[in-house]
N, C-alpha and C positions, 0 to 999 in steps of 0.2 A: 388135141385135148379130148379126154373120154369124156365118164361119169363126174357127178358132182355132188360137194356133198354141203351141208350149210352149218353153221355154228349161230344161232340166231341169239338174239337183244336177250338176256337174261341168263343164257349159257355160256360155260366158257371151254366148257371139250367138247370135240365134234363126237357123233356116232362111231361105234369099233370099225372101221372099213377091212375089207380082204386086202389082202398082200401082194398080188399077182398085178401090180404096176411099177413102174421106174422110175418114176416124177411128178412131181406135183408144183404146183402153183396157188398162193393161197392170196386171197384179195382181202380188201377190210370197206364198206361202205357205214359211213356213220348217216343219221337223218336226224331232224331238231321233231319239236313236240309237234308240227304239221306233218312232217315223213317227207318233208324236201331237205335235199343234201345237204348238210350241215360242215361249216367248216371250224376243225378244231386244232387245240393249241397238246403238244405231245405226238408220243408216235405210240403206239399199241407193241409188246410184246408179244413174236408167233414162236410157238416151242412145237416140236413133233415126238413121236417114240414109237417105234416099231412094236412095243408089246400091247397088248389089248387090256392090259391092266397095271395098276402099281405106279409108283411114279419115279418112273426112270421119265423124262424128257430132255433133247437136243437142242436148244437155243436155233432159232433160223434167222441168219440175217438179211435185213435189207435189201433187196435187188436194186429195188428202183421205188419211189416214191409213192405208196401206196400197195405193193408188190415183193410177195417175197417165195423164192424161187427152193428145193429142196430135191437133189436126187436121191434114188430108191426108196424102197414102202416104207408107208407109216402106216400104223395101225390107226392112231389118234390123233390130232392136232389141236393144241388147245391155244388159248388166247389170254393175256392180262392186258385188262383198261384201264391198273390202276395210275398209270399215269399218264392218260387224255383225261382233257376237260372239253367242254363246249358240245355237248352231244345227249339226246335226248335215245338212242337205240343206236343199232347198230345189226350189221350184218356180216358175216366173214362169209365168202366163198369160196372154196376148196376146188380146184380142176384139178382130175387124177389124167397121167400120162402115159399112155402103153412104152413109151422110149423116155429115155433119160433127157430132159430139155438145157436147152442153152443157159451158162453160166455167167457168159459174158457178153456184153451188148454187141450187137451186130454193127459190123461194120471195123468190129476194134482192130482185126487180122489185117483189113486192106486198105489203111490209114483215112480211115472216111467218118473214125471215131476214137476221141479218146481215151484213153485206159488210163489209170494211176495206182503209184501204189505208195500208202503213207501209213506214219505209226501208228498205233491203237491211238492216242491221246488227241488225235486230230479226228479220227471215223467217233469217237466220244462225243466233241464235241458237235458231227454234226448231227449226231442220233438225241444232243440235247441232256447228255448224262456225263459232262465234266461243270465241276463245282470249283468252286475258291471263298475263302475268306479274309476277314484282313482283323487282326485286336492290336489296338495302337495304346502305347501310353507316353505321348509328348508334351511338351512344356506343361500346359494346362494339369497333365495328370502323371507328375511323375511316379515313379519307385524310388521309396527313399531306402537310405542304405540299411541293411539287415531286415526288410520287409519282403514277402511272396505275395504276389499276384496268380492269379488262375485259371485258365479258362479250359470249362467242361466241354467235351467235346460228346456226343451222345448218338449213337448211328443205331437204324431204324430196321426196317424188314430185310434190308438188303447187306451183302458186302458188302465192304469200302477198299479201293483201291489207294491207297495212296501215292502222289506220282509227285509232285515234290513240297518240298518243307523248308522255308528261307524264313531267318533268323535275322534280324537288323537290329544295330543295338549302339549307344553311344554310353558307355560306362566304364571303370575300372574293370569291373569283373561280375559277370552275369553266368547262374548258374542255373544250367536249365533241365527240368528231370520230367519222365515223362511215366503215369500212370494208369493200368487198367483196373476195373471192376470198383471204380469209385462210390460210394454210399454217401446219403444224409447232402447231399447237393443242394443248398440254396443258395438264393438272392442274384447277385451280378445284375448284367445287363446283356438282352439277345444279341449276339452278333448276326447281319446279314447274311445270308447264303445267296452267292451270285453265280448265275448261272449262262457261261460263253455264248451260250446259242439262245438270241434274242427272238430269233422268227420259232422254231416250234420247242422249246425248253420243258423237259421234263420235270416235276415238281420233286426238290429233295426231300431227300428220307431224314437228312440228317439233320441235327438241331444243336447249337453252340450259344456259351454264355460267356463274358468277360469279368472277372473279378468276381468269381463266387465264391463261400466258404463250404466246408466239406467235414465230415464228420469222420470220414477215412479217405485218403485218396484212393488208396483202394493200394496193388503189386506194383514195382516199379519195373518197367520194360528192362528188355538185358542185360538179368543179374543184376540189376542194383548201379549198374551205371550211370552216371550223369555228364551231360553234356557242361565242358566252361568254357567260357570266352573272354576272352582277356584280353583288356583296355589299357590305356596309358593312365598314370594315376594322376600327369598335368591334365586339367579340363579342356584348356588348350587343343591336348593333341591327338584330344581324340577323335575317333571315327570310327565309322560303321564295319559289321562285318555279316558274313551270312555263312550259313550253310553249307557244304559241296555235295553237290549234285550225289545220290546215291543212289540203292535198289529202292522198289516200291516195299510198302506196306502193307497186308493182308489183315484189316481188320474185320472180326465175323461181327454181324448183324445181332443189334438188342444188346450194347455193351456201352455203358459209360467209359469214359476215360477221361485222365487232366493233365494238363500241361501246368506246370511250376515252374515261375521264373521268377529266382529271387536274386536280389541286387546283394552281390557278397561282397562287394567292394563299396571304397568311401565314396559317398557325395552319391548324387541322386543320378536318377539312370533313366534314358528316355529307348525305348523299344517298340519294335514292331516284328509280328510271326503273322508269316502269311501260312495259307495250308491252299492247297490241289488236289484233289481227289474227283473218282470217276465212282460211281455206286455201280456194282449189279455182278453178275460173276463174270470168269473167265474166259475170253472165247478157247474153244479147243482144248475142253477138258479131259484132261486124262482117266477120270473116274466120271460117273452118271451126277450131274447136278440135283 
């Protein structure tokens, strides 16, 4: 490792650095209101960009636990804290590299370490940025027939990934339609946002409510289509049904949206809609983030 460079407690881009390196390594040291090492809940956002200006940045991820690894020059390396807590400052350090440094842990080539490789939805969870929620309306609070229920869905600074959407429902016939750029949103009740990764969990962006009223629900997603689901019309013989697994969903940041599920068949209707989603962008974008 060469030169160094520092992104200190109140900054969050580093100095323009020269170009004439192959790698880098960037550290993150947080400290509490004495300046002894502070231990906190989140992980820090490192981004790089080869230009000395403008904001084009590259997402850097993870190497290893406090350590994040980057071949060829950057210009810039900047930082987001906005989702650690428990830290009173904080320090980034920057080691530039004359050679391009190791990408993968030592050892992994001559079976003395292990390597893995798994899908985005699991490296989510352990970076503490997959989410779920649950809006239940059973015995105690059914849907009675020819009535909609709704729940606003509301996403914050960040994309939302969507990674799956199960539907559970015991009724004749539930019809479920789904809307963006909603207005005039009151009342319901906050639903929970739960977050997989109990040891470092990133705080969500996104905010959801059950049973709200709406003054527009706002465009209905895909032309105007609605999703049915169709039950037995004996009470008897019904049962649940859900979803089938499909592609993700690209919702962009600072957008209402609602979910309408209205009971179009007789006698009352007892359901549940879970949702899955990961906030933040793409890795391996094809265009400059």
């Amino acid at each position: 490792m060469a030169a160094r460079y520092y992104i200190e407690n109140g900054d969050t881009v580093s100095e323009v650095m020269p170009l004439d390196w192959e790698g880098g390594l960037a550290t993150v040291l947080f400290f509490d209101a004495l300046g002894a090492p502070a231990t906190v809940a989140g992980m820090p956002l490192i981004y790089q960009s080869v230009y000395a200006s403008g904001d084009i940045w590259k997402k850097v991820s993870p190497f290893t636990i406090g350590e994040w690894r980057f071949n060829g020059p950057s210009a810039r390396v900047r930082v987001d804290m906005s989702g650690v807590t428990g830290f009173t400052s904080y320090r980034v350090i920057i080691w530039r590299a004359d050679d391009s440094i190791s990408m993968i842990p030592s050892g992994a080539f001559s079976g003395n370490r292990a390597i893995t490789v798994q899908p985005y939805t699991e490296a989510n969870v352990k970076a503490g940025l997959q989410f779920y929620l649950r809006a239940v309306w059973g015995l105690t609070d059914v849907i009675a027939a020819g009535t909609t229920r709704k729940i606003s869905v509301i996403t914050g600074a960040k994309p939302v990934l969507i990674k799956l959407r199960e539907f559970s429902y015991i009724a004749e016939e539930i019809t479920l339609r789904l809307f963006s750029g909603a207005s005039g949103v009151t009342g319901g009740t906050a639903l929970t946002i739960n977050n997989y990764n109990a040891v470092a969990p990133v705080a969500a962006t996104v905010s959801a409510r059950k049973n709200v009223t709406t003054v527009s629900d706002g465009v209905l997603f895909d032309g105007g289509d609605s999703d049915i689901f169709l039950g037995a019309a004996s009470a008897p013989q019904r049962g649940a049904a859900s979803l089938p697994d499909g592609r993700e969903r690209v919702l962009p940041p600072n957008t209402s949206y609602i979910v309408a599920i209205t009971n179009s068949g007789g006698g009352n209707a007892r359901c549940e809609y879970f949702l899955d989603w990961y906030e933040g962008g793409t890795d391996l974008p094809i265009k400059p983030q």
